[in-house]
N, C-alpha and C positions, 0 to 999 in steps of 0.2 A: 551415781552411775559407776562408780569405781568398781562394783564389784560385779560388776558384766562382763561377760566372757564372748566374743563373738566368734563361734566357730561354724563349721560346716562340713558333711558327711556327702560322700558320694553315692547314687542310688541307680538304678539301672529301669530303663525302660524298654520295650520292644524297639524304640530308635536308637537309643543308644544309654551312655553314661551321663547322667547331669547330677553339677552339685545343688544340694540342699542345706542353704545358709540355717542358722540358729542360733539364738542368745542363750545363755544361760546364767543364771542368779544362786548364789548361796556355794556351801563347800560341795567340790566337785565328789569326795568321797563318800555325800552322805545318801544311803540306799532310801531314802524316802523323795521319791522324785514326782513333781506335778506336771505335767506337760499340759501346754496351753498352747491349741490351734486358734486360729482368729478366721475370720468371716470371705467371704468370696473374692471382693478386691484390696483386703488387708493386710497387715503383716502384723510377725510377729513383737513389733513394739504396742502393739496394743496394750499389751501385759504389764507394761513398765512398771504401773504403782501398782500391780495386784501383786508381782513377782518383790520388789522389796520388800513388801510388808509381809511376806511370808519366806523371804527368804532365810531370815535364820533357824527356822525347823524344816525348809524343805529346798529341795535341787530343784529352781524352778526352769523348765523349759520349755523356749517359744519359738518352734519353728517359723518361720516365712514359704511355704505353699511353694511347692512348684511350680513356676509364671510369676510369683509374685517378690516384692522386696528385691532379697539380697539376691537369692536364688535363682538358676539357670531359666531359660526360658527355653520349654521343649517344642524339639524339631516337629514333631509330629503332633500337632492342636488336637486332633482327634482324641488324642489321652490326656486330657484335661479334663479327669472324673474322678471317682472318690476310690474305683479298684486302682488306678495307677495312686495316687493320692497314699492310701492305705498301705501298698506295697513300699511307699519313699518312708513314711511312716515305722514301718516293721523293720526297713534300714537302719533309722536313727534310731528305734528302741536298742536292736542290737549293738550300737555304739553306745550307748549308755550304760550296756554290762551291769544290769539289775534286774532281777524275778518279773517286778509287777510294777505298777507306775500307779496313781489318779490321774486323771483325766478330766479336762476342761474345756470342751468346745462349743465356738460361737457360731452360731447357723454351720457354714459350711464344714468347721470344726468338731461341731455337733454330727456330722452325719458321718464324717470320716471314723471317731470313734465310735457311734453305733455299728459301724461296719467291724471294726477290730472286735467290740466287747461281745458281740453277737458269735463273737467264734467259739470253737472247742479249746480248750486252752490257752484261751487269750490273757494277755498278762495284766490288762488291765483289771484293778482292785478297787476303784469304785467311778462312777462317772457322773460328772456334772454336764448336762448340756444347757445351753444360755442360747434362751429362745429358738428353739427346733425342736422338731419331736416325728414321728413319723407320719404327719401330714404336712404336705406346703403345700399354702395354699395356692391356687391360679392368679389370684388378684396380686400377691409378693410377687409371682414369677413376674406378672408384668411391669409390677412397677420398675425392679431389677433391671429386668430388660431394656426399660427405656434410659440406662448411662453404662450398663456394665459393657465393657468393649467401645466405647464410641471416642477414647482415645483424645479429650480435649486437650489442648496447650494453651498455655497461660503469659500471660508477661508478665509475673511476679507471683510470688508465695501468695502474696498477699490477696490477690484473685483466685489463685487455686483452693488458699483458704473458705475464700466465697463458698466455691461450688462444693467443697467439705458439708459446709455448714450447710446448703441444701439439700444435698444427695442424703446427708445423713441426719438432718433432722430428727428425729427417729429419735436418737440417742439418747435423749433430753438436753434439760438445761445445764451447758458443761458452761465451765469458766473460759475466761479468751487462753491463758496459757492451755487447758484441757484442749480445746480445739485446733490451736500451733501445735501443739505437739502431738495430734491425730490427723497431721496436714503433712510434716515435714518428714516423715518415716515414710511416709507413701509417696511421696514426689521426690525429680531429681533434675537436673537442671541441667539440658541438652547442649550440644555445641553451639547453637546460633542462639545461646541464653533466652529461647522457651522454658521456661516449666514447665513438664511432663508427668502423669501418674505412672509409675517405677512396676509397672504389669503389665504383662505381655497380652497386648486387645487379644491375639487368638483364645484367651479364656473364655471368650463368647461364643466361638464355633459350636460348639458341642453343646452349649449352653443353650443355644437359638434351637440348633436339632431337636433336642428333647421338647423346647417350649412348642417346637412345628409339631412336634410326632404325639404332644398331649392335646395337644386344641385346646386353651382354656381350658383341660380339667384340674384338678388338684392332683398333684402328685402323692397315693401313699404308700409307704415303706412299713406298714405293720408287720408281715411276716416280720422283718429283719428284727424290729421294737421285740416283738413278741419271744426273741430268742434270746435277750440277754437278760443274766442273771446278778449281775454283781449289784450291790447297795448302786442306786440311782438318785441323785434330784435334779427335777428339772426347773428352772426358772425362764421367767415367760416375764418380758414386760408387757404390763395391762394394757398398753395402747396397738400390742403385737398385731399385724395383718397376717405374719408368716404362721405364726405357733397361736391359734383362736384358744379361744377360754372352754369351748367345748374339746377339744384336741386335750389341752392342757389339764382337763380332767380325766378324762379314757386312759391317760397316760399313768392315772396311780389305779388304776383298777384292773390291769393286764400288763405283762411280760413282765418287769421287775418290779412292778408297782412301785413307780418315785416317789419319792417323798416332795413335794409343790409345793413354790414359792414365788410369789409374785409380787412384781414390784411399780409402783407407780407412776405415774407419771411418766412413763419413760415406752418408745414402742420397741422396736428390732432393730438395735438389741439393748441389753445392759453392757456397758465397757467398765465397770470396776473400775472408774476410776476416785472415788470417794469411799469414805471411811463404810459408809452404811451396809454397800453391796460388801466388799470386801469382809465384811463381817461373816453375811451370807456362807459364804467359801470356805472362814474358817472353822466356821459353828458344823456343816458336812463333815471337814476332813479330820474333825475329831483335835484343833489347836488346842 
């Protein structure tokens, strides 16, 4: 961990100014930079073993989401979407004072970069998204739904641990250190010694809106898919509800045509945290 940088850029909303924390991995000088979003109620330690192991050919960086981690929690919940998201985003590209980036986003992650890569002169140069694609489907939104915002408290790590291991089941089979260490980045430990998850519940506002305002349908975002150009792959774990095997193939036959990878055993999402996936990433980004 020594060679972690933990800093944070300031970003502007219609409510006001909020900081946006971020880790960073590897020489600060070097123009080859990865940035790595992580998923709805996650942070950016998710990245821990994907960023070392690429840290000496690449600047890897992993924000923390606005509401989430380290990061401010915004006044106004109503902008807890991917155009404010995108905007904090285009902040911290321009602190990083480089041309172009890869790109590596997890669901949520994933859709904040399909919004940038989908632009005119977006600086992103190639992107990975890890399980998302431009369908979600109704069944994820619900499942989501039923813990995102509901703001549990704990009497120890080691209970919060529990509901980790439930809510994200999904993940696959991670080791017990794998799952401490995707427990204790997202929790933080209140004045009256509750354990808390370190995210702002208003993440759900806007979240619940849209689920009202689709009724059970699938949410799709093809227009957006269909508008970027840069080298794509997308990865989809097999047992995915959010990113289906039919999605996951429409996906290499229109907008940038990805190149598809899929991986077993595992649903929404893959976390890279094993040699295997991590291979995946570097075999893309041309290591």
């Amino acid at each position: 961990m020594t060679d972690m940088r933990q800093r944070s850029v300031r970003c502007l909303s219609p409510a006001g100014f909020h900081d946006m924390a971020y880790v960073e991995w590897g020489d600060a000088r070097n123009p080859r930079v990865l940035v790595c979003v992580h998923g709805l109620t996650r942070c950016g330690r998710d990245f821990d073993f994907l960023a070392q192991a690429l840290a000496a050919d690449y600047r890897v960086v992993c924000p923390d989401v606005a509401g989430r981690g380290h990061s401010d929690w915004l006044k106004d919940k109503s902008l807890y979407a991917v155009p404010q998201y995108a905007s904090d985003m285009a902040t911290l590209l321009a602190r990083l004072d480089v041309d172009s980036v890869d790109w590596l986003g997890t669901s949520l992650g994933g859709l904040i970069g399909m919004a940038l890569a989908a632009q005119e002169k977006t600086p992103i140069k190639r992107l990975l998204l890890n399980d998302v694609g431009p369908v979600i489907t109704a069944l994820s939104i619900a499942r989501i739904g039923e813990y995102v915002g509901r703001a549990p408290r704990f009497d120890s790590v080691d209970q919060a641990e529990a509901f980790v291991r439930f809510v994200a089941a999904p993940f696959g089979a991670l080791s017990d250190a794998q799952w401490r260490h995707l427990t204790v980045h997202v929790v933080k430990t209140a004045d009256d010694g509750k354990v808390e998850f370190c995210y702002d519940p208003g993440i759900a506002e806007p979240f619940r809106a849209q689920q009202a305002a689709d009724a059970g349908k699938d949410i799709e975002l093809w227009p957006l898919y269909d508008a970027i150009r840069c080298p794509t792959l997308a990865i989809r774990g097999a047992q995915s509800d959010l990113l289906t095997a039919a999605t996951h193939a429409a996906m290499a036959q229109r907008g940038p045509r990805a190149e598809l990878v899929e991986i077993p055993q595992v649903g929404h999402a893959p976390m890279f945290l094993d040699a295997a996936q991590v291979a995946i990433v570097e075999r893309f980004l041309g290591r």
